[in-house]
C-alpha positions as CSV (number, residue, x, y, z in Angstrom):
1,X,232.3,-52.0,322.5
2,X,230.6,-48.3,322.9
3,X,230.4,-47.1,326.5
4,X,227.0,-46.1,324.8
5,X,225.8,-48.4,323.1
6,X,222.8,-48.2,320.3
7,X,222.5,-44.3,321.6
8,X,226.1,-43.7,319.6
9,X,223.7,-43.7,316.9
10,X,221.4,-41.2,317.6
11,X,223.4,-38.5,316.6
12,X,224.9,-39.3,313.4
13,X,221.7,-40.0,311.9
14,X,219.6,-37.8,313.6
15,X,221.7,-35.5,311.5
16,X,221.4,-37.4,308.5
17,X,217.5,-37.5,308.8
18,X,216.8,-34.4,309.5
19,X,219.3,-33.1,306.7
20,X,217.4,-35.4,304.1
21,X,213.8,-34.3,305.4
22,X,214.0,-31.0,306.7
23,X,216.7,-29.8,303.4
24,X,218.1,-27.6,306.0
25,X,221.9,-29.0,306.7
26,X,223.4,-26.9,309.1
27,X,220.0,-26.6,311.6
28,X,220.2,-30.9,311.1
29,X,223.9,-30.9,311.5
30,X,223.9,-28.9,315.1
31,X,220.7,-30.4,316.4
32,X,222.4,-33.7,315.4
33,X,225.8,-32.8,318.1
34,X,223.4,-31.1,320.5
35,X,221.8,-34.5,320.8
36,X,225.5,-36.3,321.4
37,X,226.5,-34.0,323.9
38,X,223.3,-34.4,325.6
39,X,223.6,-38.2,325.7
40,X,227.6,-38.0,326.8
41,X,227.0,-35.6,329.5
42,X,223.2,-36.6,330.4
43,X,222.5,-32.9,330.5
44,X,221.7,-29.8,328.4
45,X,225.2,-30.3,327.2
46,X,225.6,-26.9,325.6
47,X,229.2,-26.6,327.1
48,X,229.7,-29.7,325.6
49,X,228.2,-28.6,322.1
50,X,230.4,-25.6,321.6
51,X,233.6,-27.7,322.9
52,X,233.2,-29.8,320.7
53,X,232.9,-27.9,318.0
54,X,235.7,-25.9,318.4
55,X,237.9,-29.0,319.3
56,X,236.7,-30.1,315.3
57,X,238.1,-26.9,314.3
58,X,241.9,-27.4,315.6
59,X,241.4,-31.0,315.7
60,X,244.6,-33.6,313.7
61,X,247.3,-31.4,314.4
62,X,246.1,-28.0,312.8
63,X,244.7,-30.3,309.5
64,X,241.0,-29.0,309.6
65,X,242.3,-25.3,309.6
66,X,244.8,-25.6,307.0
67,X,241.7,-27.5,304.9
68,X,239.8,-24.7,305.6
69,X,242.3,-21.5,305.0
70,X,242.7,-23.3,301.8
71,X,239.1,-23.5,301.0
72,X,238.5,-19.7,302.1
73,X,241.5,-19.3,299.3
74,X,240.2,-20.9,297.0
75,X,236.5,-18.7,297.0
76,X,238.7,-15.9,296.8
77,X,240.7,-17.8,293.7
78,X,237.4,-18.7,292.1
79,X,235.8,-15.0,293.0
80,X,238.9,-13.5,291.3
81,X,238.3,-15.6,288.2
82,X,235.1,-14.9,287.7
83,X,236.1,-10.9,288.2
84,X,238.3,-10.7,285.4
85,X,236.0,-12.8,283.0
86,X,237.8,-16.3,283.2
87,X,234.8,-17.8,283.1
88,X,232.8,-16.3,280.5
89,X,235.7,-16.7,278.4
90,X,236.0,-20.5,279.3
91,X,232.1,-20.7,278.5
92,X,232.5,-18.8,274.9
93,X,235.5,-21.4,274.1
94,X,233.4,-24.6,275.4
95,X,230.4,-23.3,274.0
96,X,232.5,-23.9,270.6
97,X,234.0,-26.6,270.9
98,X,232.0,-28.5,273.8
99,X,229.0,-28.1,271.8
100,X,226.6,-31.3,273.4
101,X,225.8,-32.4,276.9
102,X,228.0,-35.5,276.1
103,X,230.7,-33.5,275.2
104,X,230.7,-31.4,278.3
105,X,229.9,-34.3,280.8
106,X,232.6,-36.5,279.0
107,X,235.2,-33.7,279.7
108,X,234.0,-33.2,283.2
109,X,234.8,-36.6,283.8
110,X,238.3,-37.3,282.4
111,X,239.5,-33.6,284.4
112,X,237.9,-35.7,287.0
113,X,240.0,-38.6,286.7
114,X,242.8,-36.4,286.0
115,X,243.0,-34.6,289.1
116,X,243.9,-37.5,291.0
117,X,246.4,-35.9,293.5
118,X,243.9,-34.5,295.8
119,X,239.9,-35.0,296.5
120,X,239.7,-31.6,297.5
121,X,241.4,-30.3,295.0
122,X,240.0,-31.8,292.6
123,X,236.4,-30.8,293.2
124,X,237.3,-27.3,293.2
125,X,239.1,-27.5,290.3
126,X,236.5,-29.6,288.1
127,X,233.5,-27.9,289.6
128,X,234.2,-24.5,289.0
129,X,236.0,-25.3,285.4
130,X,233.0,-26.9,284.2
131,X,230.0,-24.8,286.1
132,X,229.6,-22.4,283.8
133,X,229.6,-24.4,280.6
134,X,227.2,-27.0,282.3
135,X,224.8,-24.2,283.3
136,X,224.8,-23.3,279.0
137,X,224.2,-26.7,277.9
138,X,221.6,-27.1,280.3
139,X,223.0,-29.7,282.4
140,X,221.4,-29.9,286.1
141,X,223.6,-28.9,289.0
142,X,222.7,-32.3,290.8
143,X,224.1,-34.2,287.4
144,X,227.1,-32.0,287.5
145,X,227.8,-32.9,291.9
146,X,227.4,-36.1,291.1
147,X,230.0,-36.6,288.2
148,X,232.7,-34.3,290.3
149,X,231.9,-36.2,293.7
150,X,232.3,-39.2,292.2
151,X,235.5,-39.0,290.3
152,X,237.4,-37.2,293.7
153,X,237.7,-39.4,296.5
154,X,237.3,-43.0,294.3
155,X,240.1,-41.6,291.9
156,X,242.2,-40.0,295.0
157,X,242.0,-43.6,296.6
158,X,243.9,-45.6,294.2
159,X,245.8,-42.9,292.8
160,X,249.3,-40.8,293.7
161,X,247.6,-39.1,296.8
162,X,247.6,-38.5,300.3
163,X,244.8,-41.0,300.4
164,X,247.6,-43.9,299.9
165,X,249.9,-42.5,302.2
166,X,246.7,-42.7,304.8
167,X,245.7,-46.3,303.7
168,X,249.3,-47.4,303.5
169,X,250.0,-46.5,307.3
170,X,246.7,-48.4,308.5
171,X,247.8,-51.6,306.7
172,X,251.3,-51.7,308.2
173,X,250.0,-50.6,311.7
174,X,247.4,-53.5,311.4
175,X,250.5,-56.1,310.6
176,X,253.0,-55.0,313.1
177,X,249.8,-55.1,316.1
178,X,249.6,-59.0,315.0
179,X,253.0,-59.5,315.1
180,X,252.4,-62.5,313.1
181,X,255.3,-63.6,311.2
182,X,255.3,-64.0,307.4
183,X,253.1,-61.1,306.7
184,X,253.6,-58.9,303.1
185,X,254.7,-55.1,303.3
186,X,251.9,-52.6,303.4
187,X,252.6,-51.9,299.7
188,X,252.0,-55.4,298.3
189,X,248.9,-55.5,300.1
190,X,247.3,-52.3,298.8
191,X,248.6,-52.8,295.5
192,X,246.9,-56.6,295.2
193,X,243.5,-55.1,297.2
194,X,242.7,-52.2,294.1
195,X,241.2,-54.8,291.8
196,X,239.0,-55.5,295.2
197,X,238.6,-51.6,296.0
198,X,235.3,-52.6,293.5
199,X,233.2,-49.4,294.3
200,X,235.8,-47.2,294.0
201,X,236.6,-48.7,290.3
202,X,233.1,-49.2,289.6
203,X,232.0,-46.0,290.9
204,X,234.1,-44.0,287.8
205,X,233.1,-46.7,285.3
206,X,229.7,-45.2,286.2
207,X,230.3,-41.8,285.7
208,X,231.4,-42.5,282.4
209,X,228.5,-44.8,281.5
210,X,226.1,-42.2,282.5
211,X,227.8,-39.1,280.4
212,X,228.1,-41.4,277.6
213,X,224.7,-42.9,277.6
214,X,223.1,-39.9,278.8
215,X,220.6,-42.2,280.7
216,X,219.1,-41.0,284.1
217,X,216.9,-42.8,287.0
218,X,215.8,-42.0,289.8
219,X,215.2,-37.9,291.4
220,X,218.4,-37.3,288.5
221,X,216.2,-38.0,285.8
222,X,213.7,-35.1,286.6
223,X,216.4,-32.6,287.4
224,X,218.0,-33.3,284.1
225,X,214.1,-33.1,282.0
226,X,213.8,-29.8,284.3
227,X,216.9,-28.1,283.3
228,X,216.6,-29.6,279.5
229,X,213.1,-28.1,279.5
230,X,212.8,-24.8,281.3
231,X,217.0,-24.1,281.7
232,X,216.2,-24.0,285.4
233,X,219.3,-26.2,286.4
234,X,218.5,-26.1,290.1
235,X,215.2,-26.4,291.7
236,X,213.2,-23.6,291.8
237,X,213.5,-23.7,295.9
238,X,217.1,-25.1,295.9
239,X,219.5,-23.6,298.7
240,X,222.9,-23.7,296.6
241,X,226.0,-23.7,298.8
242,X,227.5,-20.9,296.6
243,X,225.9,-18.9,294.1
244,X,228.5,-16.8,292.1
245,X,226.7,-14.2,290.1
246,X,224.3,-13.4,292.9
247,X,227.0,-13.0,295.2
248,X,229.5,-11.5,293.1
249,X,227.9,-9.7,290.6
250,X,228.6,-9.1,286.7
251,X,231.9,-9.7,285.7
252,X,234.3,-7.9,283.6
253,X,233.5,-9.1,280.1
254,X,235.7,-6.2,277.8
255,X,237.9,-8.4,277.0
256,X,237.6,-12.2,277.8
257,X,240.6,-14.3,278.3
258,X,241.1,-17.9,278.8
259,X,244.8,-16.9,280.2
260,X,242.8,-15.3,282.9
261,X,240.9,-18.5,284.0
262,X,243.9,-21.3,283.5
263,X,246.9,-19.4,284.5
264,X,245.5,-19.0,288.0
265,X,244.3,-23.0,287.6
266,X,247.2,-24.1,286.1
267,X,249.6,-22.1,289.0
268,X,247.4,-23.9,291.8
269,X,248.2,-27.8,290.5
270,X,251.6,-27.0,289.6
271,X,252.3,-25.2,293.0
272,X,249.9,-27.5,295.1
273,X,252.0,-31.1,293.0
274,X,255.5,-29.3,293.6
275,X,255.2,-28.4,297.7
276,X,253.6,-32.2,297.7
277,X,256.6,-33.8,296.2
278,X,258.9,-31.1,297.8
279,X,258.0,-31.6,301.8
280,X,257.7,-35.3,300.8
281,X,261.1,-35.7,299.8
282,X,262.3,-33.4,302.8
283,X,260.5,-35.9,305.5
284,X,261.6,-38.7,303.1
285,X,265.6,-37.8,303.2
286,X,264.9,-36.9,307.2
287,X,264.0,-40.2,307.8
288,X,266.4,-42.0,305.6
289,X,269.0,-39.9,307.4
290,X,267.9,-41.0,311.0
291,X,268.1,-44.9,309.8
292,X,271.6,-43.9,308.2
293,X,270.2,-45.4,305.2
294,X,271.2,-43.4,301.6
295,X,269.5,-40.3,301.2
296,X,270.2,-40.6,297.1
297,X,267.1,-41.6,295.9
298,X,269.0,-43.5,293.1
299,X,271.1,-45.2,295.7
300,X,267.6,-46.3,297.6
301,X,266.0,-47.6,294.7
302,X,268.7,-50.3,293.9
303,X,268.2,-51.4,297.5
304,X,264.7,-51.4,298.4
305,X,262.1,-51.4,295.0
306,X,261.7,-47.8,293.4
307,X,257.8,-47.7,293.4
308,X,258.2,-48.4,297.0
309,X,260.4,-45.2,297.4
310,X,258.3,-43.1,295.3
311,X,255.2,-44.0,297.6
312,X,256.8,-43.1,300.3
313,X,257.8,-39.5,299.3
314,X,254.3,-38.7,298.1
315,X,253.0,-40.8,300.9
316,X,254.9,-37.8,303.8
317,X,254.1,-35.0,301.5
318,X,251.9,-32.3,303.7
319,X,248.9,-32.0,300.8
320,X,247.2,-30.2,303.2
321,X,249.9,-27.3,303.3
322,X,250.7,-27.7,299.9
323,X,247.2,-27.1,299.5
324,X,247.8,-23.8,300.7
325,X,250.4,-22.7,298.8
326,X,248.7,-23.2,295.7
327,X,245.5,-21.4,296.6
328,X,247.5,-18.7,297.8
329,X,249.5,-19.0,294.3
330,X,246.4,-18.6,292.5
331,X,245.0,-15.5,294.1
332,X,248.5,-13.9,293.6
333,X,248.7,-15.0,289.7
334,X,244.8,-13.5,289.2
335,X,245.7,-10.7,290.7
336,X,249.0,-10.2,288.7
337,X,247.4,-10.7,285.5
338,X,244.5,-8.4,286.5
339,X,246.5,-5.5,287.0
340,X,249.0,-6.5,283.9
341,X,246.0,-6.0,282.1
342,X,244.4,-3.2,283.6
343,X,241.3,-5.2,284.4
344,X,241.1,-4.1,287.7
345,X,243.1,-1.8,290.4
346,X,244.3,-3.1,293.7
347,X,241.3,-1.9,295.9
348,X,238.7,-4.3,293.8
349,X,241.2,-6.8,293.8
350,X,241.0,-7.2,297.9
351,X,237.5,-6.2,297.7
352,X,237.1,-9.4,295.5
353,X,238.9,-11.3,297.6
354,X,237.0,-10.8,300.5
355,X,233.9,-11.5,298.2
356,X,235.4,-14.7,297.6
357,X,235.7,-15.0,301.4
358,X,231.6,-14.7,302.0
359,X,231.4,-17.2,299.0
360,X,232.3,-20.1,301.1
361,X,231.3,-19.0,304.7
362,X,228.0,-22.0,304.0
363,X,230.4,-24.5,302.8
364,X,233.2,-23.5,306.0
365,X,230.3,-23.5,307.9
366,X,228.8,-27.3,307.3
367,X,232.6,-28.6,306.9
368,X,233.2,-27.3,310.1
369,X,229.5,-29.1,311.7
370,X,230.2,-32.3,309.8
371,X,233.7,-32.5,311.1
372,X,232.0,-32.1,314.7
373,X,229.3,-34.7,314.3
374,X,232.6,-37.2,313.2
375,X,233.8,-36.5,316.4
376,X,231.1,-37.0,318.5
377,X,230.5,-40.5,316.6
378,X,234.0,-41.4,317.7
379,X,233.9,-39.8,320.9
380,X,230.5,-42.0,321.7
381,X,232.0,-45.2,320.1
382,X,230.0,-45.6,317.0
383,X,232.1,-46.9,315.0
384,X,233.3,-49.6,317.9
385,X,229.1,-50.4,318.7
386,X,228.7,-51.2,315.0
387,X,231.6,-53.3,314.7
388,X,231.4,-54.8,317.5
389,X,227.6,-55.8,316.9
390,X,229.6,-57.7,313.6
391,X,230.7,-60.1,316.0
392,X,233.3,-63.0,314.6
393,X,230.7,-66.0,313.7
394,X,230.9,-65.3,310.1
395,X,231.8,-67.1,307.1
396,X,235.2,-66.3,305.4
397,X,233.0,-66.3,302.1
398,X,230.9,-64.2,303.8
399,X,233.6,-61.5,305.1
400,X,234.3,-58.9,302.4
401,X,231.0,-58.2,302.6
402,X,230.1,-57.8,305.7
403,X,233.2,-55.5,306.6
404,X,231.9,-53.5,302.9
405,X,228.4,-53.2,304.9
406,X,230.1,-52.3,308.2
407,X,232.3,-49.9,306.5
408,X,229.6,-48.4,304.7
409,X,227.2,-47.9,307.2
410,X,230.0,-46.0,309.7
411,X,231.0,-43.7,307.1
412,X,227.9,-43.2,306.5
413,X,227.1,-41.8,310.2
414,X,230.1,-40.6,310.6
415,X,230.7,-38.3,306.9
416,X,234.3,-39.6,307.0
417,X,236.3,-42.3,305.2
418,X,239.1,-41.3,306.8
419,X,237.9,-41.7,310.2
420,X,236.2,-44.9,308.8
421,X,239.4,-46.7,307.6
422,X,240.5,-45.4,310.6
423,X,238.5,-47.8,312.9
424,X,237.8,-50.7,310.5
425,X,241.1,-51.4,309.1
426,X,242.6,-52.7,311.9
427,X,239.6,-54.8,313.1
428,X,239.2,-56.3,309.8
429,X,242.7,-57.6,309.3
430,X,243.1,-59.3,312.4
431,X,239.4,-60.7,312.3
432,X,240.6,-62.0,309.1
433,X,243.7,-63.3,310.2
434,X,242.0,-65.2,313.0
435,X,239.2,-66.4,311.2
436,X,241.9,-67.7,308.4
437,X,245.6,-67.9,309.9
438,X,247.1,-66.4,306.8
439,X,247.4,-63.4,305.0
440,X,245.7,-64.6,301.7
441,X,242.6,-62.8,301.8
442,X,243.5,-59.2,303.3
443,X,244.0,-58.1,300.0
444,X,239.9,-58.4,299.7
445,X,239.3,-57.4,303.2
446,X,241.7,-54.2,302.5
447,X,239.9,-53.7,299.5
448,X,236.1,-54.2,301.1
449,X,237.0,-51.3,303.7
450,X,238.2,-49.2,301.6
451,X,234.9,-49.6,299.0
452,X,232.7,-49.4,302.0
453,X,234.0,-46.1,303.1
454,X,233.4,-44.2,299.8
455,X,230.1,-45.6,299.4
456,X,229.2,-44.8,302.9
457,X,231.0,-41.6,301.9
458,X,228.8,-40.2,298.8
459,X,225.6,-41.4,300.6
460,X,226.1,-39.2,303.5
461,X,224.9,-35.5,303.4
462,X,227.2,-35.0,306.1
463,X,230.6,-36.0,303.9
464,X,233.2,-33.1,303.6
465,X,233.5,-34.3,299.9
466,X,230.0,-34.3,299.5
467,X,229.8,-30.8,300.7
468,X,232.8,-29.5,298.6
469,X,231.6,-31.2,295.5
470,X,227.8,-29.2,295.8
471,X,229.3,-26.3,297.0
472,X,231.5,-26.0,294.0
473,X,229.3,-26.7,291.4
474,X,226.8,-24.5,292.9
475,X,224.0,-27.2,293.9
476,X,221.9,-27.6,296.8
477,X,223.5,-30.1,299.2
478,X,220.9,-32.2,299.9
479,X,219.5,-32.1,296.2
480,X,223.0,-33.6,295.4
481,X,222.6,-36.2,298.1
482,X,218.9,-37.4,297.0
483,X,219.9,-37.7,293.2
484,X,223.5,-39.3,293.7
485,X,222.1,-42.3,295.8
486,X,220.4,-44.3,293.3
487,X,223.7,-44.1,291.2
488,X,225.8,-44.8,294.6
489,X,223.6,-48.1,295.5
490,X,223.4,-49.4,292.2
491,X,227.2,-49.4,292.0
492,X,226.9,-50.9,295.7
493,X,224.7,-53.4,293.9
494,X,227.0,-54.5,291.4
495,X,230.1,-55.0,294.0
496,X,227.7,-57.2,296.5
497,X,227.8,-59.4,293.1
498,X,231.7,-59.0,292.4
499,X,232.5,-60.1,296.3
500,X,230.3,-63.1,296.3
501,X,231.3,-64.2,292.8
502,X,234.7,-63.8,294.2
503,X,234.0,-65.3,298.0
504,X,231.8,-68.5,296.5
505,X,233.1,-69.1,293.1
506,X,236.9,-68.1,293.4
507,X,236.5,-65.7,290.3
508,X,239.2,-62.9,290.1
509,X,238.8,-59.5,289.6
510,X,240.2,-60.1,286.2
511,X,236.4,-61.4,285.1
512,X,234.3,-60.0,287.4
513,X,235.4,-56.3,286.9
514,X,234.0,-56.7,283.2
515,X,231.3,-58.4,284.1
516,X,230.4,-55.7,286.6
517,X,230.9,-53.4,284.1
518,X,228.4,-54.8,281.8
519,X,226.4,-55.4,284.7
520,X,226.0,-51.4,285.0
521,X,225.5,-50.9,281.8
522,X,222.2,-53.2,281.6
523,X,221.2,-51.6,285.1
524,X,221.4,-47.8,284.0
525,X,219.4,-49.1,280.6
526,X,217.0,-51.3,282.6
527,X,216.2,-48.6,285.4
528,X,216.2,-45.5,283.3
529,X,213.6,-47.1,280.7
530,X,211.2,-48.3,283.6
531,X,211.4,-45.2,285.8
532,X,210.7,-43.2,282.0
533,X,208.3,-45.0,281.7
534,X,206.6,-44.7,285.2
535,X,206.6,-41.3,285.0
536,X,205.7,-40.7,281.1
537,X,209.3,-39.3,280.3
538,X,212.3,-40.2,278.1
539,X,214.8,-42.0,279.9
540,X,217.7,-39.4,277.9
541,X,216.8,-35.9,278.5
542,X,216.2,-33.6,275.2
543,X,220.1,-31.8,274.7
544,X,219.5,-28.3,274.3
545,X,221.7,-27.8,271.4
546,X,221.8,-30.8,269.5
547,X,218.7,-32.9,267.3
548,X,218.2,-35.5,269.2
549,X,219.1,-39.2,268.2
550,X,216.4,-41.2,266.8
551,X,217.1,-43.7,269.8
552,X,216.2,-40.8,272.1
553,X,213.0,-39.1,270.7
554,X,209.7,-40.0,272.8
555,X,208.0,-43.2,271.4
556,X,204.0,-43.0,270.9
């Protein structure tokens, strides 16, 4: 329990609240880690303030600088891109061939689900591919955030990633502190908990029923009637996190390439996959080699079973530095093909790089505070006070959803999954295992932590996800926050159902996944025609280049 007790909370959503009401995220997020290192030191605390957020900086071993070097890279990546005319070439082709909102919301989502090796990645990528396009068609910057944040970290959880490497480690680490006997590898257990992983699932089911439907609810369904009507696809006093024309100017539109927008792109995932793979199988072999097990990867797989092995060389892969690389590859690339082509000389080249630089100094600057407030919710005990307030007198029936809410409400205070799994995992598995005396059920409790973090994830302005996904597409933070959270909780919704169909009526994900599915789709249809309705709108917004569908003209 919290050396603090209910005061560990004070921070996180001081922060949170102030961020939601004030619109103002990095004011919120300081005043938010003032008031922790006030309470920890029961003084001014601005020693403390400053220590801790410089600790956040150079905090897990270097990770949070090589996160941000690579995002710093990646401005200048983007910034190049947008010099040289990638993007008003990419716009001119989609414009073509993407030529509805469907069309361009449908593509943001499958590049979404594609880019599954890295959250980070992915919303760079995806967000800035599809920005320009979106802006065009007349799709809102909130409805754009919300379909790139929520196909990163739920796809990056049950896909090839770092993510499983992460998840992997606090499963076995759980097992081995029970030192019960009889228990299933770390593997088997994640694999069986992704059907029960029911937000994360869900979560992308909803993407896709919202780009296909084209229904809205909720603060989403006046962004999208505002940017249909007046093409204003932020609000008119919106603070976007990066704004690329204003900052970088016009760009150079002589002769617009798409070579000069996916060569760069196509250089960062091939570069970013390879060092993945590459350090991966170097840790992988080292390790092998200290157990004087086989270091042929051939030879391992007839001895232990070859998924396994594969997990475990993407699971040591550094993504972080691989990361890197690519960003760095990409800058080189646009920068080759700018001078190949005599777009540009050398001095605009580093003159755009350093452009790109100031592009993210908001974004560095609230990953950086949000980091911080993580740590001083860990350094107070937050995440222990909550849990421990759980107590053990619950219900097996009952479990899986209290560890979802428990989950959820942490990473929602803290901005982190990570740090999230982190400090559930371990409780839930042996509360489990004491409350049960097997292992049956820590599929669903694996599953329920997991969910719970990425919900509590996209709620919270103070998520590095969050903050990546608005500051690529170019939308206000905290607009993004206020019109993804009826989508979030309704998904949240739908998996309370799924967990007590499951936890009551033994039914298996293999029927109530589609019934949750079906479940969304009524709910999107259901709330988008009464919140229409309550504010004298259609519940699809009017696409700007296409006659609308006689299902989605306004009725008398």
């Amino acid at each position: 329990m919290s050396d603090f007790g209910v005061f560990s909370l004070l921070p996180p959503l001081l922060a949170i609240g102030l961020a939601i009401v004030t619109r103002r995220p990095m004011l919120s997020l300081f005043l938010g880690i003032w008031s922790g290192a006030v309470i920890y030191t029961e003084s001014l605390g601005i020693a403390q303030t400053f220590n801790w957020i410089v600790g956040a900086i150079i905090a897990d071993d270097g990770f949070h600088v090589q996160i941000l070097l690579f995002t710093l890279l990646l401005g200048s990546g983007v910034a190049l891109i947008w010099r040289l005319g990638g993007a008003t070439a990419v716009r001119e082709w989609a414009t073509a061939h993407l030529g509805t909102q469907r069309a361009v919301g449908f593509t943001t989502w499958i590049l979404g689900i594609a880019m599954f090796f890295d959250d980070y990645a992915n919303t760079a990528i995806v967000g800035s591919t599809m920005r320009e396009i979106s802006d065009q068609l007349r799709i809102s910057r909130e409805k754009l955030a919300y379909i790139v944040d929520s196909t990163a970290a739920p796809v990056a959880t049950i896909g090839l990633s770092s993510w499983v490497a992460f998840q992997l480690s606090l499963i076995s680490d759980a097992y081995d502190g029970l030192g019960a006997e009889g228990a299933p590898t770390a593997f088997e257990t994640f694999f069986w908990s992704i059907p029960y992983n029911t937000y994360a699932l869900l979560a992308i089911v909803m993407v896709g029923i919202i780009v296909i439907t084209r229904r809205d609810y909720g603060e989403m369904l006046d962004a999208e009637h505002r940017a249909s009507s007046t093409g204003a696809v932020s609000r008119e006093d919106a603070q976007p996190l990066q704004e690329v024309q204003k900052d970088l100017g016009e760009p150079i539109e002589d002769r617009p390439m798409l070579r000069t927008f996916f060569g760069p792109v196509v250089v960062l995932i091939a570069v970013t996959l390879a060092g993945a793979f590459w350090t991966g199988y170097q840790s992988w072999t080292s390790t092998q080699a200290e157990e004087g097990a086989s270091t042929a990867i051939g030879t391992a797989a007839a001895e232990e079973d070859a998924v396994q092995v594969f997990v475990d060389i993407v699971g040591s892969g550094d993504f972080a530095g691989a990361l890197i690389w690519g960003s760095f590859a990409m800058v080189a690339t646009a920068i080759a093909i700018g001078l190949a082509y005599d777009l540009f000389d050398l001095g605009t080249a580093v003159d755009t790089i350093l452009d790109g630089f100031r592009l993210m100094l908001t974004a560095v600057t609230i990953l950086v505070l949000a980091w911080t407030i993580s740590a001083v919710a860990e350094e107070l005990g937050t995440g222990e006070y909550v849990t421990g307030v759980v107590g053990d007198a619950i219900p097996v029936e009952l479990l899986p959803i209290v560890i979802l809410f428990v989950a959820a409400f942490i990473a929602f205070t803290m901005g982190s999954s990570w740090a999230t799994m982190g400090i559930v995992t371990p409780i839930a598995i042996e509360l489990a295992y004491d409350l049960t005396g097997t292992f049956d059920i820590m599929p669903v409790i694996v599953g329920a932590v997991f969910s719970g973090a990425i919900f509590g994830d996209h709620a919270s302005p103070i998520s590095d996800t969050t903050v990546l996904s608005a500051t690529f597409t170019g939308a206000d933070l905290i607009d993004h926050v206020r019109t993804q959270l009826p989508y979030a909780a309704t998904v949240m919704f739908v998996v309370v159902i799924c967990y007590l169909l499951n936890g009551y009526l033994g039914v298996s994900p293999l029927f109530f996944l589609p019934l949750g599915v079906l479940l969304l789709i009524a709910l999107v249809r259901g709330l988008s025609e009464l919140d229409a309705a309550r504010k004298g709108l259609n519940p699809v917004a009017a696409d700007s280049l296409e006659e609308p569908a006689e299902a989605d003209r306004p009725t008398e």
